[in-house]
C-alpha positions as CSV (number, residue, x, y, z in Angstrom):
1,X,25.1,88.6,69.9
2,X,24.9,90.2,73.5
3,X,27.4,93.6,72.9
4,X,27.8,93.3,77.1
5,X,29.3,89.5,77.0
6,X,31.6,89.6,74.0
7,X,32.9,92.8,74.8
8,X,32.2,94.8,78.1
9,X,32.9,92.1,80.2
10,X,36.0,90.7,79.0
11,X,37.2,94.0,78.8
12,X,36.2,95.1,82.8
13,X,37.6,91.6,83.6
14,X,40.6,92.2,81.5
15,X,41.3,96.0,83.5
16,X,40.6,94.4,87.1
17,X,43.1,91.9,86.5
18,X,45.8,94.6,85.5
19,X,44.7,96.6,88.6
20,X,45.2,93.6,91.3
21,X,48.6,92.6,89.7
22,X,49.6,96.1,89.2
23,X,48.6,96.6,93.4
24,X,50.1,93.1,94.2
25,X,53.5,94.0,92.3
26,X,53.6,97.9,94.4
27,X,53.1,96.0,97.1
28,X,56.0,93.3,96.5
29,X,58.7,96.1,95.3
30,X,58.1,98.0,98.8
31,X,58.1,94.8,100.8
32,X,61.4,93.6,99.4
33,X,62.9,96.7,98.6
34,X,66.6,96.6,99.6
35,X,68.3,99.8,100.4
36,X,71.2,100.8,97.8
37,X,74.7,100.3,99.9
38,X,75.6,104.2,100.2
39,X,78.9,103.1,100.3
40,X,78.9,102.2,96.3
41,X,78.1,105.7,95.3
42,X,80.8,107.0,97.7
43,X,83.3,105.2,95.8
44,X,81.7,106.1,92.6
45,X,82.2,109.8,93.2
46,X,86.1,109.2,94.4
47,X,86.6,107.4,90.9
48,X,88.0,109.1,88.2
49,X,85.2,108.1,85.9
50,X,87.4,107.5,83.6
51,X,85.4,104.2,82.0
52,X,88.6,102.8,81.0
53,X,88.3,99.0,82.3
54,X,92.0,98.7,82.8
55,X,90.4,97.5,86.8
56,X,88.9,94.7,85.3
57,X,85.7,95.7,84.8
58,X,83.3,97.1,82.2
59,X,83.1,100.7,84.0
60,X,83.6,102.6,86.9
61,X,79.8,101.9,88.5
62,X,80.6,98.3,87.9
63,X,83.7,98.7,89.7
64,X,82.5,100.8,92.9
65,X,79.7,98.2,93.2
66,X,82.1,95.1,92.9
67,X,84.4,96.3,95.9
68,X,81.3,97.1,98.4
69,X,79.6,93.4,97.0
70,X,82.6,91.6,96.0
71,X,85.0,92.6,98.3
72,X,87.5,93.8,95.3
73,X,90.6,95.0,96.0
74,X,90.5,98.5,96.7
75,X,93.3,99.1,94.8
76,X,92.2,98.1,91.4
77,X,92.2,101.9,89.7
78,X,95.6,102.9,87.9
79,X,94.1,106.2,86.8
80,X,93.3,107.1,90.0
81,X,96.4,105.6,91.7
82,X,97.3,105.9,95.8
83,X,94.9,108.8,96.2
84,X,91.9,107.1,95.2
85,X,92.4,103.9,96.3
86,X,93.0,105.3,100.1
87,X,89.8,106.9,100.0
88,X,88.1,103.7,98.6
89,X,89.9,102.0,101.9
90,X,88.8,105.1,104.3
91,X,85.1,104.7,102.6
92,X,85.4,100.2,103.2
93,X,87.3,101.2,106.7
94,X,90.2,98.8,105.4
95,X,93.5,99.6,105.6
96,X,95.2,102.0,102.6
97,X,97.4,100.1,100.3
98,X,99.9,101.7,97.7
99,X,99.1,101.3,94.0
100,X,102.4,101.0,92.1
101,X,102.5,103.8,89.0
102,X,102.6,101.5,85.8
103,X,103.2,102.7,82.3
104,X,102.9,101.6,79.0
105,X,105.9,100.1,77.0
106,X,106.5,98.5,73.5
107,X,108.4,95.3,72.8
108,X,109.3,95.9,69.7
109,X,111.5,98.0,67.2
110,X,110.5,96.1,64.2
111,X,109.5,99.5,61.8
112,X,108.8,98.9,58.2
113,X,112.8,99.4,57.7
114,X,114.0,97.3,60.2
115,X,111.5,94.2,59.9
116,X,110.1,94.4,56.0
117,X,106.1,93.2,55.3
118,X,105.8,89.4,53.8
119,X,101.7,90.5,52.4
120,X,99.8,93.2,51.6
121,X,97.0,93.5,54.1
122,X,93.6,94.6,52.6
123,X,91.2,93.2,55.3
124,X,89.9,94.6,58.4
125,X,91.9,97.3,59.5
126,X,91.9,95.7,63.2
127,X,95.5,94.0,64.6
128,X,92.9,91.7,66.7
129,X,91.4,90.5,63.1
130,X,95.0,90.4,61.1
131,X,96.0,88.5,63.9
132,X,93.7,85.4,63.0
133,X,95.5,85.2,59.4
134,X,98.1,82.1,59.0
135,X,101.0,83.0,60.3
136,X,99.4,85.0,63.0
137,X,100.4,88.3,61.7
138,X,100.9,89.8,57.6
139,X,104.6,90.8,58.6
140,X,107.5,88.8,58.9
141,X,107.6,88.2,62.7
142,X,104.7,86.4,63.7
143,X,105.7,87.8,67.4
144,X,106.2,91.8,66.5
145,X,103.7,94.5,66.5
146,X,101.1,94.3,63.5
147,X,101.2,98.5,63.3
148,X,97.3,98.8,62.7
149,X,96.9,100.7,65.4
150,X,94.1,99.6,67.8
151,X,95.8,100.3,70.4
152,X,95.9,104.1,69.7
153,X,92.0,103.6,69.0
154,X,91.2,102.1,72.2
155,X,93.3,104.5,74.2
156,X,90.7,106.9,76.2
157,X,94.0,109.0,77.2
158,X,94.6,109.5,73.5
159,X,98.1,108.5,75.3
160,X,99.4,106.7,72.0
161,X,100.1,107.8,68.5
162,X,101.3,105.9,65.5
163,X,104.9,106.5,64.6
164,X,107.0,104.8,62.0
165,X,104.1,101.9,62.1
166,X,104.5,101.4,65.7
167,X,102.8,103.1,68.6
168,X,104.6,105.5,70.9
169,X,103.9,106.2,74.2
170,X,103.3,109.7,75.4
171,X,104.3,109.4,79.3
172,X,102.3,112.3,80.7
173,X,99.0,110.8,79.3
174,X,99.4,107.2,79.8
175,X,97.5,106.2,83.1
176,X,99.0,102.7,82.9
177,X,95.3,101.6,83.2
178,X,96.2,98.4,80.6
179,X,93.9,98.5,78.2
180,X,96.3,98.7,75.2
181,X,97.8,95.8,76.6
182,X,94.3,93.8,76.9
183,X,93.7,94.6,73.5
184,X,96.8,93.9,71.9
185,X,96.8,90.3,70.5
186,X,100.5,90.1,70.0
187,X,101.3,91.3,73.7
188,X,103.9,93.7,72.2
189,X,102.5,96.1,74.7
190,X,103.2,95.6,78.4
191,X,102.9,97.7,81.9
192,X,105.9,98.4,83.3
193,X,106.6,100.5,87.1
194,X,107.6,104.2,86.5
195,X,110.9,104.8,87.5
196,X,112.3,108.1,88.5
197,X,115.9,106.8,86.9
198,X,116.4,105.7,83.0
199,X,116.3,101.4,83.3
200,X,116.9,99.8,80.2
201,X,114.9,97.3,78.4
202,X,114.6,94.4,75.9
203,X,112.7,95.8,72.5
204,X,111.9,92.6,71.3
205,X,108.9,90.2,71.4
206,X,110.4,87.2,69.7
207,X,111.4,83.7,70.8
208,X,112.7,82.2,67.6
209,X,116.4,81.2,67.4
210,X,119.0,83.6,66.4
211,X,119.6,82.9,63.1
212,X,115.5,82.9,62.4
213,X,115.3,86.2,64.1
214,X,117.6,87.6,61.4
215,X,115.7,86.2,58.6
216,X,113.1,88.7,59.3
217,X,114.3,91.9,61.6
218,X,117.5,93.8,61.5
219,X,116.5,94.3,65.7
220,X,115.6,91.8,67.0
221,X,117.0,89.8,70.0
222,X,118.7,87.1,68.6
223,X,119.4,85.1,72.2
224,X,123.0,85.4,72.4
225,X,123.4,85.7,75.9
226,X,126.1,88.2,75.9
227,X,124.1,91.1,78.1
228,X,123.3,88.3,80.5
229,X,127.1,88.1,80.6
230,X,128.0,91.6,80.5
231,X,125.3,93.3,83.1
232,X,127.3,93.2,86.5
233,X,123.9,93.6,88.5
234,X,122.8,90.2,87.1
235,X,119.6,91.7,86.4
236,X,119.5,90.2,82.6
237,X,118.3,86.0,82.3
238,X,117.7,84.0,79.0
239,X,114.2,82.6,78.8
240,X,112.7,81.2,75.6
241,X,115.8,83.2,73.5
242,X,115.1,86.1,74.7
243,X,116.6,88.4,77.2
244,X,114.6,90.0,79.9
245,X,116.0,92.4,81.9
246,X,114.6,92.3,85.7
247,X,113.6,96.4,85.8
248,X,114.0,96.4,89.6
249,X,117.4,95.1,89.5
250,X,118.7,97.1,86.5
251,X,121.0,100.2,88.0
252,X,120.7,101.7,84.6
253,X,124.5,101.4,83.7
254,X,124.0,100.5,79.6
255,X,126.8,98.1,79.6
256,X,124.1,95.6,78.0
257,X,123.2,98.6,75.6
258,X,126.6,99.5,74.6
259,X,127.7,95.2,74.1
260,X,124.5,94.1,72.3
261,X,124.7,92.9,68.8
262,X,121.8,93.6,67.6
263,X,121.1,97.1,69.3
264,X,117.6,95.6,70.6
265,X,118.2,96.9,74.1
266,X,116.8,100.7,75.3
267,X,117.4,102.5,77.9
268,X,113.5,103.7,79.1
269,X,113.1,107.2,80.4
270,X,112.2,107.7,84.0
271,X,108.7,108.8,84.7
């Protein structure tokens, strides 16, 4: 067998074939290279690079590039607030918008004490995987916080703690980016506008009746109407059994506080 034809020509056709495809693709990436938008890593560097998603999107690159190619709203970045977002305007040549300061807040009061466990939990420590048990939840109130604590865990402020088996805010670390409240699966966790005054708010998550609500927490709203009564700014409504208390009406007053039976109203420090 001819040493040439089985293996030195195969081989030298093998390596010419590599060269003219390795040319033809050089060739292609400089004829249709197109030039990074130097736009994207002007927003990038304004960014707070915070990686927290609480925009929308998986990081910060992700979300500079979205707003030059996407056209995303420039105002997208809680941690970065007014500032940033008027410089990602100045940088797009749009006009600045204000980005309202949001902060976390908990629904719920329901501690060990106040709303007792139905089951011991053993399985994943995770309130997104307790949450696919029957029942929706091991505790008693299918609608209260699970008190696992992912929230803390996917916090990159380190802006919650666990306290009494529910999370606390800490005010001067929460960005109000949302990403406890994306990760939350009972939506015990919502954003809410800073305030520079004390507003007051429903701590409760539940839209059972009354008499249910009793069954299984010592705090929770039990949809008697009587703040909706009592506030004289007529800030409060009934929806579902429980009260919600418009924050931008509320004057702050506690009548509703001081009247409820069930002490499930707060008043919310200013920021």
């Amino acid at each position: 067998m001819d040493f040439a034809h089985v293996v030195l020509y195969p081989t030298a056709l093998m390596g010419t074939l590599g060269l003219v495809f390795g040319v033809l693709l050089a060739v292609a990436s400089i004829a249709f290279f197109v030039k990074p938008d130097d736009r994207v890593e002007l927003i990038r560097e304004a960014l707070p690079g915070a990686n927290c998603a609480g925009c929308g999107y998986p990081g910060c690159d992700n979300y500079a590039e979205a707003v030059v190619v996407d056209g995303a709203r420039t105002t997208l970045c809680m941690v970065g607030g007014s500032s940033v977002a008027a410089v990602i305007a100045g940088i797009m040549g749009v006009k600045a918008e204000a980005v309202e300061s949001m902060r976390s807040f908990l629904k719920c009061a329901g501690t060990p004490e106040c709303s007792p466990r139905n089951a011991i939990y053993s399985g994943i420590q995770d309130c997104r995987s307790a949450a696919v048990l029957p029942g929706g939840s091991p505790n008693s109130c299918p609608y209260g916080c699970i008190g696992l604590g992912t929230c803390v865990e996917v916090c990159v402020f380190g802006a919650l703690s666990m306290k009494d088996g529910l999370p606390s805010v800490d005010l001067s670390k929460c960005t109000g980016c949302g990403t406890c409240v994306a990760n939350c699966p009972k939506s015990v966790l919502k954003l809410v506008p800073r305030r520079e005054r004390e507003v007051m708010q429903v701590v409760c998550n539940s839209h059972w009746r009354g008499p249910d609500v009793k069954k299984v927490c010592s705090t929770g709203c039990i949809g008697c109407g009587i703040c909706v009564k009592t506030c004289p700014e007529q800030a409060i409504v009934l929806e579902n059994n429980l009260a919600v208390i418009n924050i931008d009406k509320c004057t702050g007053c506690g009548a509703c506080v001081a009247k409820c039976p069930s002490k499930c109203i707060h008043p919310v420090a200013g920021s």
